[in-house]
C-alpha positions as a LaTeX table, in Angstrom:
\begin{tabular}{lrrr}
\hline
Residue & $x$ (\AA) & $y$ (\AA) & $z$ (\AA) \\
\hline
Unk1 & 4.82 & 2.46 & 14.52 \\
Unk2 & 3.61 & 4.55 & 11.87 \\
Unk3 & 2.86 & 8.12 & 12.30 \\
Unk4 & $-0.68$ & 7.35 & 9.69 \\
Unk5 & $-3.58$ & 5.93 & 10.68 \\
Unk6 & $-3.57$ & 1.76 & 9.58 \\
Unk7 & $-6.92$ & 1.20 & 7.30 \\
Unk8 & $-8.67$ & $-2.33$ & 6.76 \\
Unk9 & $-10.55$ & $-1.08$ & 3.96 \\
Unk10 & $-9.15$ & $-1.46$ & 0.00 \\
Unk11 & $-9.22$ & 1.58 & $-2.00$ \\
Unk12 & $-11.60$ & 1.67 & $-4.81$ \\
Unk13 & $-9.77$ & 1.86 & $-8.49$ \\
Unk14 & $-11.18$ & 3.04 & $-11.79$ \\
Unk15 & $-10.47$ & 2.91 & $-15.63$ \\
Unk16 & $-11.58$ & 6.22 & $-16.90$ \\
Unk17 & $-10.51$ & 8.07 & $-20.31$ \\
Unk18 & $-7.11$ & 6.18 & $-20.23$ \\
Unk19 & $-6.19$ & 7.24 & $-16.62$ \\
Unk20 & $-6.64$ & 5.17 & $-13.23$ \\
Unk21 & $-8.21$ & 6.62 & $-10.67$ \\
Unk22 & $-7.58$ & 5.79 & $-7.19$ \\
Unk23 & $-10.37$ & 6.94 & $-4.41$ \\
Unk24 & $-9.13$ & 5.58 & $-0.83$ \\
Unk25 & $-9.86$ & 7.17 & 2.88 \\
Unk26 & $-8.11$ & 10.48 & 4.14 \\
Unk27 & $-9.50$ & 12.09 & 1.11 \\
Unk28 & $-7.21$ & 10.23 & $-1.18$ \\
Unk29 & $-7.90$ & 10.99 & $-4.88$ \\
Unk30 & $-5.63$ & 10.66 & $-7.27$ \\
Unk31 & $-5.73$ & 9.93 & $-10.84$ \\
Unk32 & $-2.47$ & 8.61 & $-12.79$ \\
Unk33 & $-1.10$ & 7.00 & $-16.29$ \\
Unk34 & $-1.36$ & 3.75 & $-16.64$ \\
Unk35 & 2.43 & 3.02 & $-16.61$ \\
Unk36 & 2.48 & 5.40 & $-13.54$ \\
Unk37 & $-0.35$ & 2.62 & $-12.07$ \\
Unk38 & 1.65 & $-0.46$ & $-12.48$ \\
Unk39 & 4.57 & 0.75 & $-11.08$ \\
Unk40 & 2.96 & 1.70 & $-8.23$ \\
Unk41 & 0.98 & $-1.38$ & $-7.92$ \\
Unk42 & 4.01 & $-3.50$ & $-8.33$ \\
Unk43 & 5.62 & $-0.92$ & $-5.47$ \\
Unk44 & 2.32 & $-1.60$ & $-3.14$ \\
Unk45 & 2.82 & $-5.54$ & $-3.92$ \\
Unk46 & 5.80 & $-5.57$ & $-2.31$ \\
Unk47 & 5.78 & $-3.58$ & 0.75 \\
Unk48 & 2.65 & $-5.60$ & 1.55 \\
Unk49 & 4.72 & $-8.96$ & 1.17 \\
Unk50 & 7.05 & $-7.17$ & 3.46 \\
Unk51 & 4.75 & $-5.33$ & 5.61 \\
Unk52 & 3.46 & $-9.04$ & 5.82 \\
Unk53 & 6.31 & $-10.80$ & 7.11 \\
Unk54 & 6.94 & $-8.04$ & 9.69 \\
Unk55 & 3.74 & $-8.44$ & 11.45 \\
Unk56 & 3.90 & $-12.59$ & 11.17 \\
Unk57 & 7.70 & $-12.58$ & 12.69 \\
Unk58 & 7.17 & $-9.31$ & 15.41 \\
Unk59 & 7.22 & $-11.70$ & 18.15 \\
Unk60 & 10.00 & $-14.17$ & 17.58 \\
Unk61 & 13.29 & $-12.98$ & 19.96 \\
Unk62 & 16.24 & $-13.23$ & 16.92 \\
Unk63 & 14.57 & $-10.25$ & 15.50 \\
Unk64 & 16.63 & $-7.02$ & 15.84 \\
Unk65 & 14.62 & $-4.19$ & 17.46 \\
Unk66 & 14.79 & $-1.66$ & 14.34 \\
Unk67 & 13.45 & $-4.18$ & 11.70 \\
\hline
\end{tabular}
């Protein structure tokens, strides 16, 4: 399980002067290029595909016990 709290609630994201600016709970506030953005969009993408799959297939018994 992870050792941070699990939030339902998207983070709210901004275009301003050329930067993005994320603004998410815990105080998260970060501002970053726009190259710096899609990477870590396309990063987010998919460990939520992932993240996904593990919580559809958590109950099924040929799952290992580390995945």
């Amino acid at each position: 399980m992870s050792k941070h709290p699990v939030h339902e609630d998207p983070s709210a994201v901004e275009a301003v002067s050329g930067a993005v600016e994320l603004d998410g709970p815990n105080a998260v506030d970060v501002a970053m290029t726009p190259e710096a953005a899609e990477e870590t969009s396309e990063r987010l993408l998919r460990k939520a595909f992932k993240a996904r799959g593990q919580r559809r297939l958590k109950d099924y018994p040929h799952r290992s016990a580390d995945e």
